[in-house]
C-alpha positions as CSV (number, residue, x, y, z in Angstrom):
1,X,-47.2,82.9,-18.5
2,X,-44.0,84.1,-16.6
3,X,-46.1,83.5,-13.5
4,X,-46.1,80.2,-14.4
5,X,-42.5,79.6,-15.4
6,X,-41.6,81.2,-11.8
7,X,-43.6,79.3,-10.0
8,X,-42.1,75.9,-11.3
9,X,-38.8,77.3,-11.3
10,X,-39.2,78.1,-7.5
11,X,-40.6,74.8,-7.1
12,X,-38.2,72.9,-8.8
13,X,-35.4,74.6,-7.1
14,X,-36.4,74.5,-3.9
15,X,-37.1,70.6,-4.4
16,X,-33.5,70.3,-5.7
17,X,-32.5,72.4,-2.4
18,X,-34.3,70.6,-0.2
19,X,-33.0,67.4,-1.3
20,X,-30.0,67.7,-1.7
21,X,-29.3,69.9,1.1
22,X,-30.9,68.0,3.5
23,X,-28.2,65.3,2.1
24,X,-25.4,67.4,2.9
25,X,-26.8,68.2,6.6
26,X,-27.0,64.6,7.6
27,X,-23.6,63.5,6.1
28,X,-22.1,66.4,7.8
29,X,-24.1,65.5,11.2
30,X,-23.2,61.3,10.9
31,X,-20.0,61.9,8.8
32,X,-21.6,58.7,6.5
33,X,-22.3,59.6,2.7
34,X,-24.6,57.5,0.3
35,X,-22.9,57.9,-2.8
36,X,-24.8,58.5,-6.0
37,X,-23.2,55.7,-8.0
38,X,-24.3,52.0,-8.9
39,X,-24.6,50.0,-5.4
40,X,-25.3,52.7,-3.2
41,X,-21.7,52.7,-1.6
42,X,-21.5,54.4,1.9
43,X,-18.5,56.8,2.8
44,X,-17.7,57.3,6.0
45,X,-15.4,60.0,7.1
46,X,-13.4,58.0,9.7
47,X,-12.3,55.6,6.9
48,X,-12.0,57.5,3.6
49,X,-11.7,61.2,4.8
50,X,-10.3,62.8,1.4
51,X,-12.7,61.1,-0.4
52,X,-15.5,61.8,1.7
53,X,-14.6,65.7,1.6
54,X,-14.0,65.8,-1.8
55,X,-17.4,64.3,-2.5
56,X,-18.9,66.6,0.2
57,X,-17.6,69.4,-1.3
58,X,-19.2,68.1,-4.6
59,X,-22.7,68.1,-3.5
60,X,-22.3,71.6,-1.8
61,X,-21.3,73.0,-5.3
62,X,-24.0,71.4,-6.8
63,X,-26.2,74.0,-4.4
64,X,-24.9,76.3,-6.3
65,X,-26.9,76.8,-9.4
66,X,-30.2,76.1,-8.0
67,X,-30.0,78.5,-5.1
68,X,-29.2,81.2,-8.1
69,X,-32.4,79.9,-10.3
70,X,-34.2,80.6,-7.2
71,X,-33.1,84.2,-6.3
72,X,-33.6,85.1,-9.8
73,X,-36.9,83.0,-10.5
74,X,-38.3,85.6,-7.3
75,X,-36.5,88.3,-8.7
76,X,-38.5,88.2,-12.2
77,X,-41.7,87.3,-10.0
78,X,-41.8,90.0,-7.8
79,X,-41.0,92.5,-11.1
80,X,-43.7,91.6,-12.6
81,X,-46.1,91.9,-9.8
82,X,-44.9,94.9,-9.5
83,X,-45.5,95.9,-13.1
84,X,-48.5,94.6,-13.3
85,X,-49.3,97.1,-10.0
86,X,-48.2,100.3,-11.9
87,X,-49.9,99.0,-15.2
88,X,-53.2,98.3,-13.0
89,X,-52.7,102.2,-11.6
90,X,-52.2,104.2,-14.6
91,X,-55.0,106.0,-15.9
């Protein structure tokens, strides 16, 4: 059953990377950011530069916790594999 939870918690984090990562990249790269709200607004850099960062730096926090959900989801993982190893071993 933990091989399961670990599995969709790698999953689910490394959708949550992926996407918003991937977000941060390309804002960086064309200095233009979608913003989350109602309407879609776009931010560019050249126009509304504190806001811009400020949001930026928003979305790079938000890496934060699933990046940790994923170290520790592979953690767990690979200690139980390697339980189940010794367990498997014993006599």
């Amino acid at each position: 059953m933990i091989f399961l939870a670990c599995a969709g918690a790698i999953i689910a984090s490394l959708y949550m990377l992926l996407t918003q990562g991937l977000t941060v990249l390309n804002a960086r790269r064309t200095g233009v950011l979608v913003s989350k709200s109602y309407g879609k607004a776009k931010i560019e850099r050249a126009v509304e530069t504190e806001r811009f960062e400020k949001l930026l730096q928003g979305r790079v926090k938000a890496l934060g916790m699933p990046a940790l959900i994923l170290v520790s989801a592979i953690c767990v993982l690979a200690w139980q594999i390697f339980a189940m190893m010794i367990a498997l071993r014993a006599p």
